[in-house]
N, CA and C atoms as a LAMMPS dump frame, in Angstrom:
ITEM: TIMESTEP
0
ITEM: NUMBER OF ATOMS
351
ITEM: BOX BOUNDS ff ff ff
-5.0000000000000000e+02 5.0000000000000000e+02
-5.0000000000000000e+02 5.0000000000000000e+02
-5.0000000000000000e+02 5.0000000000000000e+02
ITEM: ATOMS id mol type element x y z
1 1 1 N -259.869 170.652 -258.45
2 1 2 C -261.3 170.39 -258.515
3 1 3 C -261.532 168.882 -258.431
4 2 1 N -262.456 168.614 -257.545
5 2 2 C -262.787 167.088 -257.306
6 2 3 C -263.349 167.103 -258.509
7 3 1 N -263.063 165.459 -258.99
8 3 2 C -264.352 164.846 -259.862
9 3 3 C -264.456 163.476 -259.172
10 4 1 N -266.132 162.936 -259.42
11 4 2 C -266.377 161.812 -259.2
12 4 3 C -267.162 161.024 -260.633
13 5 1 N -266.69 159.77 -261.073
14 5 2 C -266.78 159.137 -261.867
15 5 3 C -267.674 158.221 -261.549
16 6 1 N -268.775 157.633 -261.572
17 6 2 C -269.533 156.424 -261.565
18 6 3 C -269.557 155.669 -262.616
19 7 1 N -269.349 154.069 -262.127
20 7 2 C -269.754 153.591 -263.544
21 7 3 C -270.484 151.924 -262.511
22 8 1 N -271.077 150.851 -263.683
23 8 2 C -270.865 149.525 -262.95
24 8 3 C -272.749 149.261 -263.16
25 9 1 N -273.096 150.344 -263.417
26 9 2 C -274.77 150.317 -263.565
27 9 3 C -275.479 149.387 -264.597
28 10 1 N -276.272 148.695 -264.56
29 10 2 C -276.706 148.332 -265.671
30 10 3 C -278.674 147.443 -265.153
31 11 1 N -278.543 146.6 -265.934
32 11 2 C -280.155 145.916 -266.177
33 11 3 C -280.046 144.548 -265.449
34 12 1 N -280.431 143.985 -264.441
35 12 2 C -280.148 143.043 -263.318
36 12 3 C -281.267 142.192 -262.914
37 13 1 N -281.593 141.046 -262.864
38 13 2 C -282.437 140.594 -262.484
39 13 3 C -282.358 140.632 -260.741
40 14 1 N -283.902 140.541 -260.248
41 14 2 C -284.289 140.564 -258.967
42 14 3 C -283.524 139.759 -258.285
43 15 1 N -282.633 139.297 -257.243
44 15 2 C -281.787 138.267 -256.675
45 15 3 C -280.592 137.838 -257.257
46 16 1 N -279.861 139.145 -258.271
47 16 2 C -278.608 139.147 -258.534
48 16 3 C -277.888 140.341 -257.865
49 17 1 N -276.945 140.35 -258.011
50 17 2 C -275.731 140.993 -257.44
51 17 3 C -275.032 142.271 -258.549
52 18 1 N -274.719 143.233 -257.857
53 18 2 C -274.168 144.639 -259.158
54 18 3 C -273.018 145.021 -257.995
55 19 1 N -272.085 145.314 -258.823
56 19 2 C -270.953 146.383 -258.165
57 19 3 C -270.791 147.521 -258.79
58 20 1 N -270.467 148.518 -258.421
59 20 2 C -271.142 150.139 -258.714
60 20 3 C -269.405 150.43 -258.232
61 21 1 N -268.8 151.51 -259.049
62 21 2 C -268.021 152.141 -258.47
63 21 3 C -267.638 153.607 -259.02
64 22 1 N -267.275 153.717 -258.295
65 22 2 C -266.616 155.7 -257.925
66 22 3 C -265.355 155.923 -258.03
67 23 1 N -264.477 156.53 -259.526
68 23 2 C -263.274 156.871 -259.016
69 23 3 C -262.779 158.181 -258.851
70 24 1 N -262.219 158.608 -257.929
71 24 2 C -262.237 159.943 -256.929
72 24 3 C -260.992 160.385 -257.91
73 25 1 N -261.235 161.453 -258.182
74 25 2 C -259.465 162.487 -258.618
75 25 3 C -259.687 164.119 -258.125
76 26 1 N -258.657 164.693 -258.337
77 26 2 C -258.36 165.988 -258.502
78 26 3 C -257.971 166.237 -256.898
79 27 1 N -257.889 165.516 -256.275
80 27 2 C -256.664 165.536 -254.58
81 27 3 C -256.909 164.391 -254.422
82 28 1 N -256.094 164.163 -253.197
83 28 2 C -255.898 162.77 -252.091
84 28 3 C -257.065 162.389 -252.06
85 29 1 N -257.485 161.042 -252.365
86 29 2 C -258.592 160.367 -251.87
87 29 3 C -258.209 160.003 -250.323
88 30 1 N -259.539 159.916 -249.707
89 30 2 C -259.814 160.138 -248.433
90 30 3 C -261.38 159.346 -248.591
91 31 1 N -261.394 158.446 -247.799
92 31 2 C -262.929 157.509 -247.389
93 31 3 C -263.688 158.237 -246.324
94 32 1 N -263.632 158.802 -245.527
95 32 2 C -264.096 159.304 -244.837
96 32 3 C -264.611 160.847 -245.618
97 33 1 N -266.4 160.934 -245.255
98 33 2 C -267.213 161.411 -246.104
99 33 3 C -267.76 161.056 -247.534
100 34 1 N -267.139 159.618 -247.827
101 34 2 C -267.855 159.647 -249.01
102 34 3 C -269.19 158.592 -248.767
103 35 1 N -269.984 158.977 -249.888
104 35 2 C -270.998 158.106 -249.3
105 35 3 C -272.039 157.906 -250.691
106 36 1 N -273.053 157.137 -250.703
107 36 2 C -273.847 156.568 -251.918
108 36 3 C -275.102 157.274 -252.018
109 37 1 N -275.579 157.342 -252.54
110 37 2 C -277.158 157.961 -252.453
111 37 3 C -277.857 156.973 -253.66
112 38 1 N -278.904 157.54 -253.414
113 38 2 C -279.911 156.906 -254.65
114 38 3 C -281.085 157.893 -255.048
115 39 1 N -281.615 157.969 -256.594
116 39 2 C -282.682 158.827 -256.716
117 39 3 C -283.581 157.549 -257.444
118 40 1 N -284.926 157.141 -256.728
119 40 2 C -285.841 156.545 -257.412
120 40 3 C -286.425 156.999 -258.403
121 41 1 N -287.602 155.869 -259.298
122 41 2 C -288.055 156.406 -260.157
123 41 3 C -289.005 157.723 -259.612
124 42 1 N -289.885 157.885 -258.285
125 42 2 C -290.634 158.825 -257.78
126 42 3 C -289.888 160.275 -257.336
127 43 1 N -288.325 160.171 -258.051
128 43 2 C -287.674 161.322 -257.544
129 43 3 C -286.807 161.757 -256.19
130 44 1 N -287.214 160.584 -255.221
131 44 2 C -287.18 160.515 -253.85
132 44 3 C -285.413 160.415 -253.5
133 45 1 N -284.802 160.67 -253.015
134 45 2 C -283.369 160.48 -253.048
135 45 3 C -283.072 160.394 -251.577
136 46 1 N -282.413 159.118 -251.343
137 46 2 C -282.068 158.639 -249.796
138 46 3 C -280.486 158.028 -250.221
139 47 1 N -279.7 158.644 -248.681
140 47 2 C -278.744 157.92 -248.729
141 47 3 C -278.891 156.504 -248.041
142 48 1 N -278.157 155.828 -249.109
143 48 2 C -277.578 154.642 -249.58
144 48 3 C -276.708 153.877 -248.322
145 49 1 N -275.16 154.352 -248.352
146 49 2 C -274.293 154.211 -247.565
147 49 3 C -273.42 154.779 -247.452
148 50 1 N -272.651 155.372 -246.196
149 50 2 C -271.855 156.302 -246.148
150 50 3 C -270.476 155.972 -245.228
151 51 1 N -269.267 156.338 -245.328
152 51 2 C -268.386 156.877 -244.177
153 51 3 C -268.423 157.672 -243.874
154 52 1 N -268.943 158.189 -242.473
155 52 2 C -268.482 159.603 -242.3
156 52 3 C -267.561 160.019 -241.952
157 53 1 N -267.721 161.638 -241.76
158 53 2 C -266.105 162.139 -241.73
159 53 3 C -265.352 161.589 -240.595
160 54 1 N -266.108 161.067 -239.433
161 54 2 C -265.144 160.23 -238.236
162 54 3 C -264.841 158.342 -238.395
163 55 1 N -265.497 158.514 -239.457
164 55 2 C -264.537 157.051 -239.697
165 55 3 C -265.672 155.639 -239.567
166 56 1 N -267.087 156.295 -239.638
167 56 2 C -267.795 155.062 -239.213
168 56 3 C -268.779 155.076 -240.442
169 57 1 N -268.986 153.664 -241.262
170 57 2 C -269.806 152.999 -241.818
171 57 3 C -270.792 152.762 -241.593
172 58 1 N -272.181 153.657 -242.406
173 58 2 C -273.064 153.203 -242.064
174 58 3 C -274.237 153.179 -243.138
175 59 1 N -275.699 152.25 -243.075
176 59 2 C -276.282 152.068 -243.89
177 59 3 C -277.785 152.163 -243.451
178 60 1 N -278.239 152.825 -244.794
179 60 2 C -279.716 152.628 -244.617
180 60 3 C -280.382 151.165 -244.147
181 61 1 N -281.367 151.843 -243.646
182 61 2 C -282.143 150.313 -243.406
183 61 3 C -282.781 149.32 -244.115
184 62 1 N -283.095 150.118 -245.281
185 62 2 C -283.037 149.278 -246.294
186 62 3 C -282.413 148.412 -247.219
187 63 1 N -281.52 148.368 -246.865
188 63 2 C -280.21 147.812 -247.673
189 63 3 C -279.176 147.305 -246.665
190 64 1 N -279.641 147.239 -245.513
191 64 2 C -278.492 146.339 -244.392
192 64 3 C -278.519 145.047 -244.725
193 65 1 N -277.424 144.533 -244.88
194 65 2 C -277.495 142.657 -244.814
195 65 3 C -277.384 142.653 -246.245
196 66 1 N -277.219 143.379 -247.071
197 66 2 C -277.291 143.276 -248.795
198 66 3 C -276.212 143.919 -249.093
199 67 1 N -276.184 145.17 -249.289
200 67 2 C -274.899 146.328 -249.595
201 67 3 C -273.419 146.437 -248.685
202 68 1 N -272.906 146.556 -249.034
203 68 2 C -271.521 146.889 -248.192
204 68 3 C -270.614 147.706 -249.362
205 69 1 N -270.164 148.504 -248.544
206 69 2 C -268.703 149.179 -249.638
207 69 3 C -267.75 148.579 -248.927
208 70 1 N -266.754 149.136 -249.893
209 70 2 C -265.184 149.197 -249.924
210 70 3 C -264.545 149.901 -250.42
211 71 1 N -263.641 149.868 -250.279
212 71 2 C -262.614 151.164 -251.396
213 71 3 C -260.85 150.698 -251.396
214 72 1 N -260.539 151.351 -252.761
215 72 2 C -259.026 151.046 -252.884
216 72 3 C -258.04 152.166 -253.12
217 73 1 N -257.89 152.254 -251.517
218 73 2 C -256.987 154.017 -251.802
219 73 3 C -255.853 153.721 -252.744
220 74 1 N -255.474 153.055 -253.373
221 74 2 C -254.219 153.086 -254.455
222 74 3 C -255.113 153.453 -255.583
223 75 1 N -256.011 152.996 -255.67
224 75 2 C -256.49 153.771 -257.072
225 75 3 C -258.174 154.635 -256.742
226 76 1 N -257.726 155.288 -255.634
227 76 2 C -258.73 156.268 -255.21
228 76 3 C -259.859 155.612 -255.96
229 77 1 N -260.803 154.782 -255.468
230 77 2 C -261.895 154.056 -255.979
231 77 3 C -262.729 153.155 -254.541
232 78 1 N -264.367 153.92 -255.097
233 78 2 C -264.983 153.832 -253.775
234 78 3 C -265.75 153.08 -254.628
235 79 1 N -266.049 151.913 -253.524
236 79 2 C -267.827 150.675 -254.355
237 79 3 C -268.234 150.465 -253.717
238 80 1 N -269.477 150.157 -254.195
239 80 2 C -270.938 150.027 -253.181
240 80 3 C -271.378 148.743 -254.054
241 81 1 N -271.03 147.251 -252.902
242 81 2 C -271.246 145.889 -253.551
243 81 3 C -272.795 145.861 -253.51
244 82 1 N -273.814 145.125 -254.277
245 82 2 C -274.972 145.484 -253.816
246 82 3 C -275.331 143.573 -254.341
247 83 1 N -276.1 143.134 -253.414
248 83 2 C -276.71 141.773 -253.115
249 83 3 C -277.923 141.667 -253.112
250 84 1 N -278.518 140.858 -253.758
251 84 2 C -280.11 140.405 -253.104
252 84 3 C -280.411 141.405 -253.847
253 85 1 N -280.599 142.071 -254.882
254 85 2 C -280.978 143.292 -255.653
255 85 3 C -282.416 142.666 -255.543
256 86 1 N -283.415 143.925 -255.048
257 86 2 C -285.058 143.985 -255.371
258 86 3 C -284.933 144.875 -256.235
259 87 1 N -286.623 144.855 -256.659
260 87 2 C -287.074 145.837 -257.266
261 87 3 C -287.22 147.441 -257.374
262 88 1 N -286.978 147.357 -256.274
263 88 2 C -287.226 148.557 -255.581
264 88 3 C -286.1 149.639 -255.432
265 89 1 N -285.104 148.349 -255.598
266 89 2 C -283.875 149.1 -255.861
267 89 3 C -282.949 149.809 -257.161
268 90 1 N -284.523 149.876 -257.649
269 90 2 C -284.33 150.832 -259.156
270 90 3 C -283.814 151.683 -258.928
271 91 1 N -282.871 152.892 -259.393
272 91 2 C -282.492 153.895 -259.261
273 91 3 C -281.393 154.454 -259.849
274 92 1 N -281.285 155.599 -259.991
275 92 2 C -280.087 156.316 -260.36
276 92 3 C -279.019 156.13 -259.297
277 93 1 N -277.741 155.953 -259.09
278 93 2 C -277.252 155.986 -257.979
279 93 3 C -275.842 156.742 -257.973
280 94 1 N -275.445 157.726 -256.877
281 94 2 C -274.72 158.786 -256.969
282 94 3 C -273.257 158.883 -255.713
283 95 1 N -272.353 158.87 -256.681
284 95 2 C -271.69 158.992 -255.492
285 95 3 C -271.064 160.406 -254.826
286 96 1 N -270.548 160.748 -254.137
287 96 2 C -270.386 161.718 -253.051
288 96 3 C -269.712 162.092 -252.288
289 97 1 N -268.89 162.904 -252.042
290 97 2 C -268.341 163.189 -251.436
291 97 3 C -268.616 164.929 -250.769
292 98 1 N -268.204 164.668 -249.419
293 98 2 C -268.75 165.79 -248.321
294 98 3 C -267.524 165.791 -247.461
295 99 1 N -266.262 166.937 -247.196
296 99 2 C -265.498 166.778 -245.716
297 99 3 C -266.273 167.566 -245.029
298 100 1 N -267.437 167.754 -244.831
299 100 2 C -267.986 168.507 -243.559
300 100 3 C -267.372 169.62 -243.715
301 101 1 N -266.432 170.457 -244.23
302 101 2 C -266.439 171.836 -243.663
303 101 3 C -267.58 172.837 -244.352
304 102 1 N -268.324 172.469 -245.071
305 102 2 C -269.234 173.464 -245.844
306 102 3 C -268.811 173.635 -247.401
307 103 1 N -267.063 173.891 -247.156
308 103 2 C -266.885 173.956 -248.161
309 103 3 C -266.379 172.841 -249.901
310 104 1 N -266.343 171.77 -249.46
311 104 2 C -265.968 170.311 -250.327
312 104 3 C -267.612 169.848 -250.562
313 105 1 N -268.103 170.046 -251.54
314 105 2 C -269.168 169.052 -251.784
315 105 3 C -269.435 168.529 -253.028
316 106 1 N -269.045 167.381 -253.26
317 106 2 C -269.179 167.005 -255.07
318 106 3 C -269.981 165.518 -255.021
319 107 1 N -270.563 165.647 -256.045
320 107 2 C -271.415 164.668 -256.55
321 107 3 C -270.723 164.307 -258.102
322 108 1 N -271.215 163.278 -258.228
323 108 2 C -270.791 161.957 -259.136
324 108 3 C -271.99 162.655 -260.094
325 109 1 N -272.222 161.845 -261.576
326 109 2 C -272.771 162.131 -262.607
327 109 3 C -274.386 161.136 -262.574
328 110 1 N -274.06 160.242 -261.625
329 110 2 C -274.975 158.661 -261.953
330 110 3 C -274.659 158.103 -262.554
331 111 1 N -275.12 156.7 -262.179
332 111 2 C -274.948 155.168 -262.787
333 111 3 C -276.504 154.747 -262.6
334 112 1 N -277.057 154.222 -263.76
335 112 2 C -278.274 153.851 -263.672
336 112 3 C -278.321 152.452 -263.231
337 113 1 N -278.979 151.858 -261.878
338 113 2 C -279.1 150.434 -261.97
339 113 3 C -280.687 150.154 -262.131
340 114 1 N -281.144 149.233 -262.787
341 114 2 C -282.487 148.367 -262.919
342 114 3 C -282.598 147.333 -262.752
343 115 1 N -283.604 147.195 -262.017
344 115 2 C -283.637 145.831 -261.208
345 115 3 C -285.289 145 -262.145
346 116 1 N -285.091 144.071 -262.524
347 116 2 C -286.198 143.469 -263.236
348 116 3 C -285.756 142.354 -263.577
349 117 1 N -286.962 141.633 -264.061
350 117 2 C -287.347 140.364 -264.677
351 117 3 C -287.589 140.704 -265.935
């Protein structure tokens, strides 16, 4: 059974920087399909940033030029660096994993980040 772990969340002022991470167990970590989401305070939930299952990185438009992941397959651990933090970028944030066959789909617990003054 997959689990995903989030942690790295916390209370941030507007134009600081948070690192968020995910550590993957219960098989082989594998980067391809995992990916970030976010649930705002309005409930609204958009992905974040993702690998997909063919190997390509990609990001909302809201968060290009700010966010980037990485990951450290020795200790199966996926992060989502996050820069230039707005306001807006309040949210619960979730990590994820999907191999596309229908059947692998697990979600993380949340990490709360807040963005304020």
């Amino acid at each position: 059974q997959v689990q995903l772990v989030e942690s790295g969340g916390r209370l941030v002022q507007p134009g600081g920087s948070l690192r968020l991470s995910c550590i993957f167990s219960g098989r082989m970590f594998n980067v391809n399909g995992m990916s970030w989401h976010r649930q705002g305070p309005r409930n609204e939930r958009e992905l974040v940033a993702t690998v997909t299952t063919d190997g390509v990185t990609r990001y909302a438009d809201s968060v290009k030029g700010r966010f980037s992941v990485s990951w450290n397959n020795a200790i199966s651990t996926w992060y989502l660096q996050m820069n230039r933090l707005k306001p807006e970028d309040t949210a619960v944030y979730y990590c994820r994993w999907n191999d596309g066959s229908g059947r692998n789909d697990y979600w993380g617990q949340g990490t709360q980040v807040t963005v304020s003054s």
